[in-house]
C-alpha positions as CSV (number, residue, x, y, z in Angstrom):
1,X,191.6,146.8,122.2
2,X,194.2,146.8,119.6
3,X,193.6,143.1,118.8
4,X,190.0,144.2,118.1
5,X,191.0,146.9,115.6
6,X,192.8,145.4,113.9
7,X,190.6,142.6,113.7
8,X,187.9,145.2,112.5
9,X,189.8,146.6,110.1
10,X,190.7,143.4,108.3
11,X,186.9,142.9,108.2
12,X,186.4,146.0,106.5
13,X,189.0,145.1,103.8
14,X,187.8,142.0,103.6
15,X,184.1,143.1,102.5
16,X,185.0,145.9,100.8
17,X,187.8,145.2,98.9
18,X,188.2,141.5,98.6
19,X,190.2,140.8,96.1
20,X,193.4,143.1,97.9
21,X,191.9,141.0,101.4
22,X,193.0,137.8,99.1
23,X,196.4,139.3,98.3
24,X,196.9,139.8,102.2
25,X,195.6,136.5,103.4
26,X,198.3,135.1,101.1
27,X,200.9,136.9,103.0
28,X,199.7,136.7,106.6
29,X,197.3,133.8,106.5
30,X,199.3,131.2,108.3
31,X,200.3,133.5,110.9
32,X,196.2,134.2,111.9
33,X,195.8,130.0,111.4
34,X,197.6,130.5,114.5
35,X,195.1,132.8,116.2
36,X,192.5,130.5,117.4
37,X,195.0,128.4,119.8
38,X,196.3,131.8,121.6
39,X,193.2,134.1,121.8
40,X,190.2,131.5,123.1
41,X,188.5,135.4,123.1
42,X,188.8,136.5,120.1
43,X,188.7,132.6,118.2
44,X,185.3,133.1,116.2
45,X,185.8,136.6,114.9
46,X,189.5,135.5,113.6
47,X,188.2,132.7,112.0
48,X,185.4,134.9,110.3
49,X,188.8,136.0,108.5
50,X,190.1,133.2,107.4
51,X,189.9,131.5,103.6
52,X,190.0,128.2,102.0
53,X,189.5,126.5,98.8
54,X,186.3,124.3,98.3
55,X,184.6,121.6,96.2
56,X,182.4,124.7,94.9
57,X,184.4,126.3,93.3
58,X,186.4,123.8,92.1
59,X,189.9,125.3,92.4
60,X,192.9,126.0,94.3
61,X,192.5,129.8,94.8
62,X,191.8,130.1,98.4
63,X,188.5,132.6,98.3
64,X,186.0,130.8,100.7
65,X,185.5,131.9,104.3
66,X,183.1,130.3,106.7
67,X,180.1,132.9,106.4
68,X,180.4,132.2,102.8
69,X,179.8,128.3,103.1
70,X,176.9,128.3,105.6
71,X,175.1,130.7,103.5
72,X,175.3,127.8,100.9
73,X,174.6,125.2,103.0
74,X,171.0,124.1,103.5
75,X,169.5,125.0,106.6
76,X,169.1,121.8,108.1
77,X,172.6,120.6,107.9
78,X,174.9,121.3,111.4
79,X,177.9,120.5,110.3
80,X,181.2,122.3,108.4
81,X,182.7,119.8,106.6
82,X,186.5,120.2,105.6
83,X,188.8,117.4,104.3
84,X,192.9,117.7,104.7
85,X,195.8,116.5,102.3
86,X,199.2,117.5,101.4
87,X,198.1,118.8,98.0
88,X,195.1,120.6,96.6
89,X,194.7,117.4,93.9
90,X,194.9,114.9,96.7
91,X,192.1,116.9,98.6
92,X,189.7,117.2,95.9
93,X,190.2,113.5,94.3
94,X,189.9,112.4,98.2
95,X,187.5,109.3,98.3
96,X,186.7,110.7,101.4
97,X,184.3,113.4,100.1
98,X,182.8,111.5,96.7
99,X,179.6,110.9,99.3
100,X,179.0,114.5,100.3
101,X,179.5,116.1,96.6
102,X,177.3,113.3,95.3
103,X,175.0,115.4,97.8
104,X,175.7,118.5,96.6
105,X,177.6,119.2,100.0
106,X,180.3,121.6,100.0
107,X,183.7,120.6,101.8
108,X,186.6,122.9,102.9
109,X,190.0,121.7,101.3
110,X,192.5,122.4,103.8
111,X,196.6,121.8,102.6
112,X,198.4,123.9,105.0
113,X,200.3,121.9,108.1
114,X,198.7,123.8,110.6
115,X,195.2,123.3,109.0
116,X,194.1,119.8,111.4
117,X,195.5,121.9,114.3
118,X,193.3,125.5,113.8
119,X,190.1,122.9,113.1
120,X,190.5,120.9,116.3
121,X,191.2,124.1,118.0
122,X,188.0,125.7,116.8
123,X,185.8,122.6,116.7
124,X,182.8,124.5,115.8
125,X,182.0,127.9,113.8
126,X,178.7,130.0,115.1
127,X,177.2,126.5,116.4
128,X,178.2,124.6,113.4
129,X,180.4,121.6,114.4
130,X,184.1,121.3,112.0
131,X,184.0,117.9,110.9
132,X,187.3,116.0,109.3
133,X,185.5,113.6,106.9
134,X,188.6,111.5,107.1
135,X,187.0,110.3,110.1
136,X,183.2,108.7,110.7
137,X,180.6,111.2,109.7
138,X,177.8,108.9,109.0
139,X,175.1,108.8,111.7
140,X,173.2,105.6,112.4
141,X,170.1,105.7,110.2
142,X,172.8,106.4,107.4
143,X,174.6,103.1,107.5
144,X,174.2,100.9,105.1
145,X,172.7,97.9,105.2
146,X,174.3,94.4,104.9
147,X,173.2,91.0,103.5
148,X,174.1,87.8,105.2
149,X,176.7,87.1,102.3
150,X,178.3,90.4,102.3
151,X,178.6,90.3,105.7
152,X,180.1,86.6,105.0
153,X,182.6,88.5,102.6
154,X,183.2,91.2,105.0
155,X,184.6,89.0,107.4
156,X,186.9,87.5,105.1
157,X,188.5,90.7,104.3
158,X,188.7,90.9,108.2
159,X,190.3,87.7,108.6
160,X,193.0,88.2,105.8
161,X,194.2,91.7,107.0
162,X,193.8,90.2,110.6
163,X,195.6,92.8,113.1
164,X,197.0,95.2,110.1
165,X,193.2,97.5,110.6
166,X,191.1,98.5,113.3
167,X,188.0,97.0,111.6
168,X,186.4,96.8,108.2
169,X,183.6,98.6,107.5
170,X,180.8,98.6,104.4
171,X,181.0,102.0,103.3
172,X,178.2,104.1,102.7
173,X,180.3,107.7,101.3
174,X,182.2,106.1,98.7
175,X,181.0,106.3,94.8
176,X,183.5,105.8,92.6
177,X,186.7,104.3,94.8
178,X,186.5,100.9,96.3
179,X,187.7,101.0,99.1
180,X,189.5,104.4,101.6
181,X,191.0,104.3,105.2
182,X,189.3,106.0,107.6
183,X,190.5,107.5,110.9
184,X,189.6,106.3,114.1
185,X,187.3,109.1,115.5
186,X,189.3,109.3,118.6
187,X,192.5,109.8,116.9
188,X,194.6,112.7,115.6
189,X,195.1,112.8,111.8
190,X,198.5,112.7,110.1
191,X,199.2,116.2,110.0
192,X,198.2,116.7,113.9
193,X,200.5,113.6,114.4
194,X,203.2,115.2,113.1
195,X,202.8,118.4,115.0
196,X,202.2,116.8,118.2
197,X,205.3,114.2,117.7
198,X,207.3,117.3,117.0
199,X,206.3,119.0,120.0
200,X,207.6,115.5,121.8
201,X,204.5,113.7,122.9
202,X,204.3,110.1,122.0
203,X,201.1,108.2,120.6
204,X,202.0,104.9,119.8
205,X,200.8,103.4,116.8
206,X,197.2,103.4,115.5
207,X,195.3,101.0,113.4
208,X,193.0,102.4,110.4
209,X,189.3,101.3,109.4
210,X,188.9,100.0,106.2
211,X,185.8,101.0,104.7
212,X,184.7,99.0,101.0
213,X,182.4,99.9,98.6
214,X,180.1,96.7,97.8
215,X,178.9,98.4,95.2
216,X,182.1,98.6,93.3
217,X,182.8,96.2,90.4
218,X,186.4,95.2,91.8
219,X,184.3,94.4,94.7
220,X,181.7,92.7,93.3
């Protein structure tokens, strides 16, 4: 009962006086990043409270929460897209996201250590599935498609970084990079790695995917 009054009341502060709601998410928000994990109950309504920073509004002032960014979103997309770095500049200069905001899709720009954990203990927000774009978000029908030389010159690239990769894969999200490293879909990303390493589990060693941009002049 008290968990839900409180949780209330933060609501309240939060829609009708946002801007001290900001000042107290500063203070306290790591501590309710926490939340999710220890109150399976209660997860949705404290991640209703929570707020990042975002390609929309361009900057490092953490003033987006999740009703916020499905309101933007068009109707027919099921997804919450959110990228994670060490730094606010690292997230928004990812080549990870230069597909999406060619697409006018907002991503969630997460620089907090405990930000992979909270989204892989969510997973989804009111049906919407949390999505790392670090990882493969393309569906079938969105992969591009290949000509018999490129594929010739993808399998060079293969053959040269032999065992150091997973795979390497013709990219269909990059614009302006030529090349990233992707995760492995299965696979924790570095932040999570460090938390669960920390916490004294062991998972080996894990091979990228590097995805190329055909379409960029070094590549060409």
């Amino acid at each position: 009962g008290v968990t839900k009054r409180i949780i209330d009341s933060l609501n309240k502060l939060k829609k009708d006086d946002f801007e001290n709601y900001k000042k107290f998410w500063i203070e306290y928000g790591l501590v309710l990043k926490e939340g999710p994990a220890e109150d399976l109950e209660n997860k949705e309504l404290i991640a209703s409270l929570m707020l990042f920073s975002s390609t929309e509004n361009n900057s490092i002032e953490k003033d987006v929460d999740f009703d916020t960014y499905l309101e933007r979103a068009d109707e027919s997309q099921d997804k919450i897209f959110y990228c994670v770095a060490d730094t606010f500049e690292a997230a928004i200069n990812s080549p990870h996201i230069e597909g999406l905001k060619a697409q006018n899709k907002e991503v969630l720009l997460l620089t907090d250590r405990i930000d992979e954990w909270l989204m892989a203990s969510l997973m989804e927000y009111k049906g919407k599935e949390l999505v790392n774009v670090a990882k493969d978000i393309d569906s079938s029908e969105d992969k591009p498609e290949v000509s018999d030389s490129d594929k010739g010159f993808v399998e060079k690239i293969k053959k040269i970084l032999d065992d150091r990769v997973a795979d390497v894969a013709v990219s269909s999200r990059l614009v302006d990079s030529a090349s990233c490293l992707r995760l492995p879909n299965n696979e924790p990303g570095l932040q999570l790695r460090k938390i669960l390493e920390a916490s004294g589990q062991d998972l080996g060693d894990y091979k990228p995917i590097f995805e190329i941009n055909l379409n960029h002049k070094l590549l060409k």
